[in-house]
N, C-alpha and C positions, 0 to 999 in steps of 0.2 A: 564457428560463428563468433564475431565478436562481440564481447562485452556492451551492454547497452550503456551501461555508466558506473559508476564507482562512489561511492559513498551517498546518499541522501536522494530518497525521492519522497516527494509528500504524498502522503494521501490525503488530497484534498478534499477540504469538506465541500458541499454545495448549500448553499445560499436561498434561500427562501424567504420573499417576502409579498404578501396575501397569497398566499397559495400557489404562486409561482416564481419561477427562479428568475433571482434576485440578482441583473446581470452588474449592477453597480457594485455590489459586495463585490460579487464574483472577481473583477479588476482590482477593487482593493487586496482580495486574497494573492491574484495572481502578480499585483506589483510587489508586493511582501516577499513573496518569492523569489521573484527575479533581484530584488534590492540584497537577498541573500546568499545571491548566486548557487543557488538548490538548483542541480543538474538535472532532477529528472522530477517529474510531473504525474501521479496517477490522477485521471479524471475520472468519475463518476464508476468509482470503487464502493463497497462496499460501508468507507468510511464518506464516503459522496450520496450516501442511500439509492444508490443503484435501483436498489429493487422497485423503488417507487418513482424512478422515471419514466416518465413516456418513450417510446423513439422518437418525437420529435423532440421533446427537449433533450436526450442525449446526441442527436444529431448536433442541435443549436449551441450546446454548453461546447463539445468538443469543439466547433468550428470557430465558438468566442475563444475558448482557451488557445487554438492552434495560431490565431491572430496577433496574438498579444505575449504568445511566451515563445522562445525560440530554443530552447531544450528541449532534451527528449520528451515529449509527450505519449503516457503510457492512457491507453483507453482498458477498463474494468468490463469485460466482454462476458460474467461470469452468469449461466445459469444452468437450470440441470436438465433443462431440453436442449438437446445439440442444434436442433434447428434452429432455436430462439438464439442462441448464442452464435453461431454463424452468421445470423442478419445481423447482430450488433457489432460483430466483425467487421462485415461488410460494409455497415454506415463507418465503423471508425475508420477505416481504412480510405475510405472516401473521404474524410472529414481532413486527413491528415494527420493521425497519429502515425506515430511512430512503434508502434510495439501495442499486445496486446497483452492482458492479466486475464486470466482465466483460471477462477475457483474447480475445484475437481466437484463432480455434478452431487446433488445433496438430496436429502430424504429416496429417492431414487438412487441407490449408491451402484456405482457399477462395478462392475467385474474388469480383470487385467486388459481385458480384450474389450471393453466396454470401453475405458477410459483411454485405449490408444485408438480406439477409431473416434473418440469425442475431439481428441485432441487433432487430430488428421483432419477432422472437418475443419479447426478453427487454422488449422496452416495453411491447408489450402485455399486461406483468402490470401497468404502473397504477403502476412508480415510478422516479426517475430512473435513468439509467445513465449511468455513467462508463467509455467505452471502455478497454483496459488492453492498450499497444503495447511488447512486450517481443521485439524478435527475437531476442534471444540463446535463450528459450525456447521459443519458436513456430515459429522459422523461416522465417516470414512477416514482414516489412519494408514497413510502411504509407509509404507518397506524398503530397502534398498531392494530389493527384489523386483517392485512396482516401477521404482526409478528405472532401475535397468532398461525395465521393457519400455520406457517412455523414452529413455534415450534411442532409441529406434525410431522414434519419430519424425522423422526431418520437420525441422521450422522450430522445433523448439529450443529458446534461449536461453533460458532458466527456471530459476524456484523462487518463488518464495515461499521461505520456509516459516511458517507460524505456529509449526506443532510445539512448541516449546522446548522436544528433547533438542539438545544441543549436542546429545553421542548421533544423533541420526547426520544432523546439519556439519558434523565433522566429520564424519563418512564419507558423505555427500561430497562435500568440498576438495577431502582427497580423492575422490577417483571420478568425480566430472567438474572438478572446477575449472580444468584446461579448457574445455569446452563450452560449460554454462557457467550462468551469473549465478550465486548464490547470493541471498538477499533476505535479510533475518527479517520478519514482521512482526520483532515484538519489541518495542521499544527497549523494555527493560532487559533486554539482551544484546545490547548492540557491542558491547565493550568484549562481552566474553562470544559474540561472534562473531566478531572483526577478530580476534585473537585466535580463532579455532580454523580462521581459512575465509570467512565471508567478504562479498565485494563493498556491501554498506546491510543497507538498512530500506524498508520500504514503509514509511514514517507516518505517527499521526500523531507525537508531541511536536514535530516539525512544523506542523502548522501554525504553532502558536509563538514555538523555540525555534527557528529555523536556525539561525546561527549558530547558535549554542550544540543543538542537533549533529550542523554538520561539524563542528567541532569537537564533538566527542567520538563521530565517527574517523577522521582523520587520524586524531590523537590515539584512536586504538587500534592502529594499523601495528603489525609487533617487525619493530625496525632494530630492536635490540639497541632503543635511546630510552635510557633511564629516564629526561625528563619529559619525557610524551608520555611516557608509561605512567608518570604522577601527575601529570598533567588530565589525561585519560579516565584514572581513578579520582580525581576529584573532582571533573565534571559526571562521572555518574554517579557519583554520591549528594553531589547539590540535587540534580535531575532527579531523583529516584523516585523522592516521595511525589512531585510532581508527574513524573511516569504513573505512576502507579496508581493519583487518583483520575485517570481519564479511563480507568474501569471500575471505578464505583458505581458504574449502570454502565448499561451494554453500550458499547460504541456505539456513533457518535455522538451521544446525546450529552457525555461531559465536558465533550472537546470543541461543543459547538455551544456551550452555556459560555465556557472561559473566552473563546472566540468575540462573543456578544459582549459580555461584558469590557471586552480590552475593544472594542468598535469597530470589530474587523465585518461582522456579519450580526442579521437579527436573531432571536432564539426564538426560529422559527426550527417545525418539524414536520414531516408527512407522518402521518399513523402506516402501522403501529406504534411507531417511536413518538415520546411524549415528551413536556420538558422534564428533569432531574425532579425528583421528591424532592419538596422542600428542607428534610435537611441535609440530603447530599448538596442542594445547591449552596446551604451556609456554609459549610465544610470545605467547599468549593471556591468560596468568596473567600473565606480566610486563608485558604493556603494560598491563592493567585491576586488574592489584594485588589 
């Protein structure tokens, strides 16, 4: 199967204003994008607060997005009912994406044979899937072993890999990157996963950084050119401390305070997600100005 894209996909925030989304921002966000030419598109991902859309407003937001961007468009299909996650397959698929993200199932963690028949349900809606391996929120910590057996699955295109180890996401790369995308999800790993084998990166300083973003993922492709390589290391070193505070509270509540501030969206949020403690947001202000 081939590669959905190669370097930068955002994971876009979503836009809220009085309590419903915000389709003005929304254009703003997604002309940001496209002015950056960022190839691929996750909508209403988990940095999108997923959890707290409706179907209808995940139907409406994908079909605003599909309108207005003409890259890949990736739809966040992720829950831990296979059935709930197959409907939201099915609207994406309808809506027009192009590919789906799909979290491995949470608080309910399943078994090897548990998560290939989850994954079979989401293939046989008819469009790629991109596994999405996050223990920190799942609970559940995939193996190469686990991989194996998913490779078994027809429809599926890739990873993304968020579990931090990067000896897994090198594994990984060597013995199904022929095949699948690999796609780091941690921002602050993008240099030394581009270096280890990965296609890019499935982003959420992007949204703020979009150029700079795909610019450090290009520059850390290893071409064995000395000045991309210092090129490479010295945008993840500008980047770092700004990576690094968009988890001083749980995603995306710091990437959608900076967001507001720079005029791109309000700092609006669904509950549970609140805005930043007051002094993460000073903290906040002073690193992004």
């Amino acid at each position: 199967m081939e590669h959905l894209f190669s370097g930068v996909a955002t994971a876009l925030i979503t836009p809220f204003r009085g309590g419903g989304i915000d389709y003005e921002s929304a254009e703003r966000l997604l002309c940001a994008q496209t002015a950056a030419n960022i190839p691929a598109l996750v909508i209403a991902g988990t940095t999108g607060e997923s959890p707290a859309l409706t179907y209808r407003e995940f139907d409406d937001l994908l079909r605003f997005a599909r309108a207005r961007y003409r890259g890949v468009l990736i739809a966040g299909c992720g829950a831990n009912c296979t059935a709930r996650a197959a409907e939201l397959a099915t609207l994406a698929a309808h809506a027009g994406a192009d590919a789906l993200l799909a979290v491995t199932p949470y608080y309910n963690k399943a078994t090897r044979a548990g998560l290939a028949a989850h994954y079979r349900a989401l293939c046989a809606v008819g469009k790629p899937v991109i596994v999405y391996h996050v223990p920190s929120r799942t609970g559940l910590r995939l193996t190469m072993d686990d991989y194996r057996a998913l490779a078994a699955v027809d429809g599926i295109c890739g990873v993304k890999e968020a579990s931090g180890d990067l000896s897994l996401l090198h594994a990984l790369a060597a013995e199904s990157g022929d095949r699948w995308g690999i796609w780091t999800g941690n921002d602050d790993a993008i240099r030394a996963a581009m270096r280890l084998g990965a296609d890019g990166v499935i982003s959420v300083v992007s949204n703020l950084l979009p150029r700079e973003t795909a610019e450090l993922a290009e520059s850390s492709v290893p071409r064995g050119d000395a000045e991309a390589d210092r090129r490479s290391l010295e945008l993840h070193r500008r980047l770092s401390e700004r990576i690094a505070s968009l988890s001083w509270e749980v995603n995306p509540v710091p990437v959608k305070h900076v967001a507001a501030r720079m005029g791109l969206c309000l700092p609006e949020y669904r509950l549970p997600l609140t805005p930043p403690a007051a002094e993460t947001a000073r903290r906040l202000d002073a690193l992004w100005g």
